[in-house]
C-alpha positions as CSV (number, residue, x, y, z in Angstrom):
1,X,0.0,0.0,0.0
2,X,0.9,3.5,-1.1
3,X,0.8,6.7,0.6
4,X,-1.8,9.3,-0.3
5,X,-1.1,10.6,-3.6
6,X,-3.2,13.5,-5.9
7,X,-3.7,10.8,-8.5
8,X,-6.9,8.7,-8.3
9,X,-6.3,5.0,-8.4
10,X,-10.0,4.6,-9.5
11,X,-11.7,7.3,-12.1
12,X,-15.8,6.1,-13.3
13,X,-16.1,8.7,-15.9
14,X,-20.0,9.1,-17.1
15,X,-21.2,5.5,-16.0
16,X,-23.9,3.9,-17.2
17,X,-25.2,0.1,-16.2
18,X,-28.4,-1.7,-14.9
19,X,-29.5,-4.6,-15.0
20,X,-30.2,-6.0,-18.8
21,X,-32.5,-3.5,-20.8
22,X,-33.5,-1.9,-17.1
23,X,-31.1,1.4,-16.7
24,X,-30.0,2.4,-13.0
25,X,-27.2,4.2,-13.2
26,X,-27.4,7.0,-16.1
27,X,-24.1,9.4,-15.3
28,X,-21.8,8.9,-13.0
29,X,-18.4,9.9,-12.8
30,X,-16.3,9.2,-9.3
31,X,-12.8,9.5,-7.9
32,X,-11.2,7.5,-5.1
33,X,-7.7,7.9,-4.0
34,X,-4.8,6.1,-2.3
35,X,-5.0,6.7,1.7
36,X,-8.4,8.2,1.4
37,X,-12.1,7.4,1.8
38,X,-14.5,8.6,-1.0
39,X,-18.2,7.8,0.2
40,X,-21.0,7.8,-2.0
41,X,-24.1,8.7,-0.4
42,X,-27.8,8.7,-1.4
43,X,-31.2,7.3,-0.6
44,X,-32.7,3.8,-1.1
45,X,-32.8,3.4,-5.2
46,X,-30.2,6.3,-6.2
47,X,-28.1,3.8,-8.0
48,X,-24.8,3.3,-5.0
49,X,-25.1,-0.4,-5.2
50,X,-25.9,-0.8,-8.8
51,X,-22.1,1.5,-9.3
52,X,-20.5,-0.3,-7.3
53,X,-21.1,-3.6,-9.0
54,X,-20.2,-1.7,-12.1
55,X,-16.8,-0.9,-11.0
56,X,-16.4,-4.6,-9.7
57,X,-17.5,-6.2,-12.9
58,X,-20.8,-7.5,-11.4
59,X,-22.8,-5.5,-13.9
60,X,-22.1,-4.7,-17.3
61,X,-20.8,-1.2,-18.1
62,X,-23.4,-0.1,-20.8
63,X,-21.1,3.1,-21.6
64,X,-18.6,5.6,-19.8
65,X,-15.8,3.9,-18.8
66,X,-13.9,2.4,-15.7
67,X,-10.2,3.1,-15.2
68,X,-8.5,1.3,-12.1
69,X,-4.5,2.5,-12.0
70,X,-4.3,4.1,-14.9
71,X,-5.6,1.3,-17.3
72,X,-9.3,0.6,-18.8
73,X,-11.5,-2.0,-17.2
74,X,-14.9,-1.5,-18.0
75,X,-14.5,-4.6,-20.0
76,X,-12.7,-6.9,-18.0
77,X,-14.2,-9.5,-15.9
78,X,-14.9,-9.5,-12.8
79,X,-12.1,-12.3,-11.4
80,X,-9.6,-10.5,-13.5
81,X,-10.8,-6.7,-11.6
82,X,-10.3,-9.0,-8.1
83,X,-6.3,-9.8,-9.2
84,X,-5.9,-6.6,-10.2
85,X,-6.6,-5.1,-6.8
86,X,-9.9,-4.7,-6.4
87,X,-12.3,-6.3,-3.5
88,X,-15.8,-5.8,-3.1
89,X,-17.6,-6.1,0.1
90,X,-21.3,-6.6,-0.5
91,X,-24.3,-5.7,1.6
92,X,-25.6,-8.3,4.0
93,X,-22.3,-9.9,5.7
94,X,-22.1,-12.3,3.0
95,X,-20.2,-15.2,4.3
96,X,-19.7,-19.2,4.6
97,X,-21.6,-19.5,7.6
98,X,-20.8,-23.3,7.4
99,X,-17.3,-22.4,7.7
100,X,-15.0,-21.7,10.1
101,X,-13.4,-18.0,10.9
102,X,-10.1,-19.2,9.8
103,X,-11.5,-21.0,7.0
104,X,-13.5,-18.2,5.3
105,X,-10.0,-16.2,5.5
106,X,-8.3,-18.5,4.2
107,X,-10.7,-19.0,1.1
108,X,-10.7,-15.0,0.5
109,X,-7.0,-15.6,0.2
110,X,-7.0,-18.0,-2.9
111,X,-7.0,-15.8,-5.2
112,X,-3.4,-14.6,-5.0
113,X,-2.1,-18.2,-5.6
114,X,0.2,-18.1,-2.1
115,X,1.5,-21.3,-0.2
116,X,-0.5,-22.3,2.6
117,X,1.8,-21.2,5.5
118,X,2.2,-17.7,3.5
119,X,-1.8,-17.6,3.5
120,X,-1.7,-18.2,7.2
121,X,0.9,-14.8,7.7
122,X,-1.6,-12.8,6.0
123,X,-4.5,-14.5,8.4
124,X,-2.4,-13.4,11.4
125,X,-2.7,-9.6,9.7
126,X,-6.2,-10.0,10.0
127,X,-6.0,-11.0,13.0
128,X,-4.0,-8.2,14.3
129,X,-6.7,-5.8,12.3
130,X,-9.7,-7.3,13.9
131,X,-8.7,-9.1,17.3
132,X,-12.4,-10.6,17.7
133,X,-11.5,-12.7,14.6
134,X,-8.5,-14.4,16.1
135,X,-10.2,-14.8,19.2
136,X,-13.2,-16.6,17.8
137,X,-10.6,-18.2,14.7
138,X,-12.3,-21.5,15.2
139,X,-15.7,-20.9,15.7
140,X,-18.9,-21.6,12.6
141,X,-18.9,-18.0,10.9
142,X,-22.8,-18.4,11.2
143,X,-22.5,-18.5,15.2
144,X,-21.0,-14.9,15.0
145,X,-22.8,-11.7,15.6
146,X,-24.0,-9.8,13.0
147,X,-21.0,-6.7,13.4
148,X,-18.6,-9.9,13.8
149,X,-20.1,-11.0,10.7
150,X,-19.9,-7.9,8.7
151,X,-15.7,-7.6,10.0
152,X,-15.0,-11.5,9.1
153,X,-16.6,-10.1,5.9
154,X,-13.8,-7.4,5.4
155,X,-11.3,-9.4,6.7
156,X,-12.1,-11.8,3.8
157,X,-11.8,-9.2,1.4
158,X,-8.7,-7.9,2.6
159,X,-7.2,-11.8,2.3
160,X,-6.7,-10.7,-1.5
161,X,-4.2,-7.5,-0.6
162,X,-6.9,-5.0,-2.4
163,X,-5.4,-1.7,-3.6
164,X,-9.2,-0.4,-3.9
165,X,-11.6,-1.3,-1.1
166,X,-15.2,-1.5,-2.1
167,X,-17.5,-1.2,1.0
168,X,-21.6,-1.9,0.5
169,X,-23.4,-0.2,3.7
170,X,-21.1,-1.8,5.6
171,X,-23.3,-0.3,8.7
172,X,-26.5,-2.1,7.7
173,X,-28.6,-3.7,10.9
174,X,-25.5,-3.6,13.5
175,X,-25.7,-1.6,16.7
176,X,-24.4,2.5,16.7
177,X,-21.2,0.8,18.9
178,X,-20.5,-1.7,16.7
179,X,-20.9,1.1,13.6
180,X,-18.2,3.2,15.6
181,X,-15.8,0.3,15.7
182,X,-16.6,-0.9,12.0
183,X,-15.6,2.9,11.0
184,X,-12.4,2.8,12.8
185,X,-11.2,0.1,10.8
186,X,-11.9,1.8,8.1
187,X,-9.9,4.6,8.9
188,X,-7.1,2.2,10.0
189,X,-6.9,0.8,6.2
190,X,-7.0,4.1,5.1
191,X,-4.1,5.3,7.0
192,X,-2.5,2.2,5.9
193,X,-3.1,3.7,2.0
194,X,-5.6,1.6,0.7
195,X,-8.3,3.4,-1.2
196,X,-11.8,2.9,0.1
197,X,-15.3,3.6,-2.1
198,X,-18.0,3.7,0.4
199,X,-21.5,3.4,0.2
200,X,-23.6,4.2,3.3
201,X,-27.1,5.1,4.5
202,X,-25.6,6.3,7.5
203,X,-24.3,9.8,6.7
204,X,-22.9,10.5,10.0
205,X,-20.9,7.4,10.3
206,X,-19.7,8.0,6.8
207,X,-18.5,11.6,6.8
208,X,-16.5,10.3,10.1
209,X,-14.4,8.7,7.6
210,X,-15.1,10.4,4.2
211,X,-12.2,12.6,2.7
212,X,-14.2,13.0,-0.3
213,X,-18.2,12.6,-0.7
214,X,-20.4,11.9,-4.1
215,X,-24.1,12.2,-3.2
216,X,-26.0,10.6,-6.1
217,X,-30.2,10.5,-6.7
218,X,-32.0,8.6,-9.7
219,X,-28.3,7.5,-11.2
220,X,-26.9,10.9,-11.4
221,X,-24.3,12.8,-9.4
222,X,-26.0,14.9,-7.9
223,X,-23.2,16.4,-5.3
224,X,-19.2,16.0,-5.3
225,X,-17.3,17.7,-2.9
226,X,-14.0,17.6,-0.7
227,X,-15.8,16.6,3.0
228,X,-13.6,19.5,4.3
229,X,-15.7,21.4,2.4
230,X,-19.1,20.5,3.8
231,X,-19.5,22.8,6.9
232,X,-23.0,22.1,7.1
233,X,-25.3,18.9,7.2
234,X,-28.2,20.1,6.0
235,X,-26.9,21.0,2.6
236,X,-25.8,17.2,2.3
237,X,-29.1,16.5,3.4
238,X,-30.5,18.5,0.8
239,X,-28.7,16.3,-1.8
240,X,-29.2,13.1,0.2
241,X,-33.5,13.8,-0.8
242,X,-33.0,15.1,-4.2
243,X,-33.4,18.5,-3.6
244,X,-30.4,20.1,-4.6
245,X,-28.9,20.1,-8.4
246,X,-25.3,19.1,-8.8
């Protein structure tokens, strides 16, 4: 991992996708950098998910483009996006509840092809990252708590050394505490220089973290400013319901 730098390692440039002939996401153009948090705000329907599986290679990217380190990959596969550096963490603590801790690391590390005893050095660094992991390493990832769940589910992600962090309302259904300590991981990895794209319904627990904040509504950018910038809530509000232009 870098340190912060003024080039973005991921630039979406007028983004459209959806979901077959149904259109989401109509114009969308983001920035995220190394060592900083971008978070992409908006309410239920605006499109946040639906971009971020574009950038991942979940959905097809029906025109704009994608560029991830200074090369095009709004046609690449999703697997190939994954080696390249890019992890996405989907809404819902999606993980293999069957499965132990341990093993659900271990399987988010296969991608990068490592020995098994170099798989289990980057398990300790997860360990060291979320210390409720180790402590439960053994344990069915389904007997977890939901906020134990969601950091076994970024843990996994981080198994694959990501340069760009993709983070789906990583908030969703866990307690305000357990928010608090989820967003200070985040600000960990970003101190660390990963970049981070964030998606979040909650707006105070995102602009905690934020360096940078894209508000969209109906597919469209709607706001983009520097979170330094935002002195007041309310206008962020305002573009959270649609009620500002861009």
């Amino acid at each position: 991992m870098t340190a912060a730098t003024t080039k973005p390692l991921l630039s979406v440039r007028n983004l459209e996708s959806g979901y077959g002939d149904l259109r989401v996401v109509w114009d969308v153009s983001i920035d995220v950098w190394p060592g900083k948090v971008t978070a992409l705000l908006g309410r239920n329907g605006a499109g946040k998910t639906s971009t971020l599986r574009a950038i991942s290679g979940l959905n097809k990217v029906s025109a704009g483009s994608v560029e991830f380190d200074g090369q095009d990959i709004s046609r690449l596969p999703a697997h190939q996006r994954v080696r390249r550096g890019i992890a996405y963490v989907q809404e819902g603590k999606r993980v293999f509840h069957r499965q132990t801790v341990e093993q659900n690391l271990i399987l988010g590390g296969y991608v990068r092809k490592m020995r098994r005893s170099a798989l289990k050095q980057e398990v300790a660094r997860i360990y060291d990252l979320f210390p409720i992991l180790g402590e439960k390493r053994g344990l069915l990832a389904g007997s977890m708590s939901g906020g134990q769940q969601q950091m076994l589910a970024i843990g996994q992600a981080l198994m694959a050394e990501p340069t760009l962090l993709l983070l789906d309302e990583p908030s969703g259904g866990l307690a305000p505490v357990i928010v608090n300590e989820v967003m200070e991981r985040v600000n960990v990895l970003k101190e660390a220089g990963l970049a981070v794209l964030l998606v979040e319904q909650a707006v105070e627990a995102a602009m905690s973290v934020a360096d940078h904040v894209t508000v969209l509504d109906i597919g469209r950018v709607v706001m983009d400013a520097d979170a330094g910038d935002i002195d007041d809530l309310a206008v962020l509000r305002d573009a959270y319901f649609g009620r500002v232009g861009g």
